[in-house]
C-alpha positions in Angstrom: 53.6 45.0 -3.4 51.6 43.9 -6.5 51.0 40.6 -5.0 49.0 42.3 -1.9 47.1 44.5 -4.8 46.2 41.5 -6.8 44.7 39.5 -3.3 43.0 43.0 -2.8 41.3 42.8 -6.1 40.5 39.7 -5.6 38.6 40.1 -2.5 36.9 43.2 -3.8 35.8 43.1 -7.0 33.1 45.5 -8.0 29.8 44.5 -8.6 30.8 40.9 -9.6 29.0 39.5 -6.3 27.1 36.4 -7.3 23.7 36.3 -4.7 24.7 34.1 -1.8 22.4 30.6 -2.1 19.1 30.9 -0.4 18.3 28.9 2.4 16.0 26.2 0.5 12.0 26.6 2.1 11.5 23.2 3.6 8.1 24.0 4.8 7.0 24.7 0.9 9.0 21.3 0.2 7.5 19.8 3.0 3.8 20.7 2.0 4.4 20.1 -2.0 5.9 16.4 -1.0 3.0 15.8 1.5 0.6 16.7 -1.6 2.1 14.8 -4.0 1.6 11.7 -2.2 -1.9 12.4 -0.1 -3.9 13.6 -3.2 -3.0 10.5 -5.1 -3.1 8.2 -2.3 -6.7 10.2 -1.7 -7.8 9.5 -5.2 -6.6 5.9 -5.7 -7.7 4.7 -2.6 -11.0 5.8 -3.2 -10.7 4.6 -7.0 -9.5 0.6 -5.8 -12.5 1.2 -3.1 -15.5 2.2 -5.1 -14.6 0.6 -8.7 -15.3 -3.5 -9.1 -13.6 -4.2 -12.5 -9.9 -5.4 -12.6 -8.8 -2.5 -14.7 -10.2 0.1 -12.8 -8.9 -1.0 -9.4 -5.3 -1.5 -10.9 -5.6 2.5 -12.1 -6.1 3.0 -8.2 -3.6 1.2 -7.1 -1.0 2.2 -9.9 -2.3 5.8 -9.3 -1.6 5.8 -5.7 1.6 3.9 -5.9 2.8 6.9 -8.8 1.9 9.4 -5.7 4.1 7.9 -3.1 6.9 7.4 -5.3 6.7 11.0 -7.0 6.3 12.9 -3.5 10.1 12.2 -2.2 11.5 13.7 -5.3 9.1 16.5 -5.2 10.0 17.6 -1.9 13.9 17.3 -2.8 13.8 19.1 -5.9 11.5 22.3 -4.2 14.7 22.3 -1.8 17.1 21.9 -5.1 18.6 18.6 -3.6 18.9 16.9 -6.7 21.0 13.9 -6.0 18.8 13.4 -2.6 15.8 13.4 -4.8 17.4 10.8 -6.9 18.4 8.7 -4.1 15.8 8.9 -2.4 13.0 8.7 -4.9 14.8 5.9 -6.6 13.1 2.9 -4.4 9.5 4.2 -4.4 9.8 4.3 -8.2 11.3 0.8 -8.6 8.5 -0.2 -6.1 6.0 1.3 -8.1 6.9 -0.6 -11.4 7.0 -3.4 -9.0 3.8 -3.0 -8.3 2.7 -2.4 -12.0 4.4 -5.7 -13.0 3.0 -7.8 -10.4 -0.3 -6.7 -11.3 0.4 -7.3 -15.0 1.3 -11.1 -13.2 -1.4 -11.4 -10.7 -4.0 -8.9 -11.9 -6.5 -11.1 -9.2 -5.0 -9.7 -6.3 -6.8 -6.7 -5.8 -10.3 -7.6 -6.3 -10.3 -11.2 -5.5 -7.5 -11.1 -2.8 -5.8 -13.6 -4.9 -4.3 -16.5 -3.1 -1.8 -16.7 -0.4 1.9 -16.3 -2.7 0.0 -13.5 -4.4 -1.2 -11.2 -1.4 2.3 -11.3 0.3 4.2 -9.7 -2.3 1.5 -7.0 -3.4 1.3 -6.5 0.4 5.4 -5.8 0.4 5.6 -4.0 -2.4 3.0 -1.3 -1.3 4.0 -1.1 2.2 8.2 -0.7 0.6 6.4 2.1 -1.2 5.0 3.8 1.6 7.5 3.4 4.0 10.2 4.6 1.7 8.1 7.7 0.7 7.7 8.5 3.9 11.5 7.9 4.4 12.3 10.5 1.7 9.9 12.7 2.9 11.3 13.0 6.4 14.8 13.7 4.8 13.4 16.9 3.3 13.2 18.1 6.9 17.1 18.1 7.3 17.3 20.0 4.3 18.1 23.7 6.2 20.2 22.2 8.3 22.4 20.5 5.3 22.5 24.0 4.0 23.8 25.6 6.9 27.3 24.8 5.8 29.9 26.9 4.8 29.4 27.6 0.7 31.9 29.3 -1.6 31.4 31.0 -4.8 33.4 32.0 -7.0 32.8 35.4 -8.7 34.7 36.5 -11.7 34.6 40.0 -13.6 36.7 42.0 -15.8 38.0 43.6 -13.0 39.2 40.1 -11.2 37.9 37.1 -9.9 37.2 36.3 -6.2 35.3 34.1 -3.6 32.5 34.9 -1.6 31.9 32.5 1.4 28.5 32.1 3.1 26.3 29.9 5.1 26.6 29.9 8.6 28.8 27.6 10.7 
């Protein structure tokens, strides 16, 4: 008999109940990713377009390039995905100090065009920027449905401990 008490404290103790996890707002993720790498890409663009010194275009650039790769773990961290904002914010990053290396190399490339060896990399490394953004960013949208799984939490208080199971499934 005490073993069927002790499961029903368990399963009922008092005011111990954690909050179930929210579902995470993937719009709001959505719309603070989209921001993070528009406004930057807004700003840079318009920076490498209107500016003619070497220095000013490679802030435009570099700015930009910071945008794309901050924007995928933005939207995963406004969801609380904190390994998916890691993974998927890791290759926009690298491309970014790519980016700021190569220009360190070539710093030509931008305002002159630089030669042929030059414009193919800078070329890769923005487009890998973009497209692996954009990659990160269209994982965010999955985000509710990851969360729909079956979560358990475990609640302890003086009275007992317990697990509260939520989700939907």
């Amino acid at each position: 008999m005490t073993r069927w008490r002790w499961v029903l404290l368990l399963l009922t103790a008092p005011g111990a109940a954690a909050e179930e996890p929210k579902e995470p707002a993937v719009g709001w993720a959505m719309a603070a990713g989209l921001a993070t790498a528009i406004l930057p890409l807004a700003v840079g663009g318009g920076i490498v377009a209107t500016r003619f010194s070497i220095d000013e275009q490679h802030a435009g650039i570099l700015t930009l390039s910071a945008g794309l790769a901050l924007a995928p773990i933005v939207s995963h961290a406004v969801t609380r995905e904190w390994k998916r904002a890691a993974i998927w914010g890791a290759v926009p990053v690298v491309s970014a100090i790519g980016m700021a290396v190569f220009l360190a190399i070539a710093p030509d490339v931008v305002t002159a065009l630089g030669e042929r060896e030059q414009r193919i990399p800078f070329a890769a490394l923005l487009i890998l920027s973009l497209f692996s953004s954009a990659g990160g960013l269209a994982d965010t949208f999955s985000a509710g449905e990851r969360w729909r799984k079956v979560h358990l939490v475990p609640i302890v208080s003086a009275q007992g401990a317990s697990l509260a199971m939520g989700g939907s499934w």
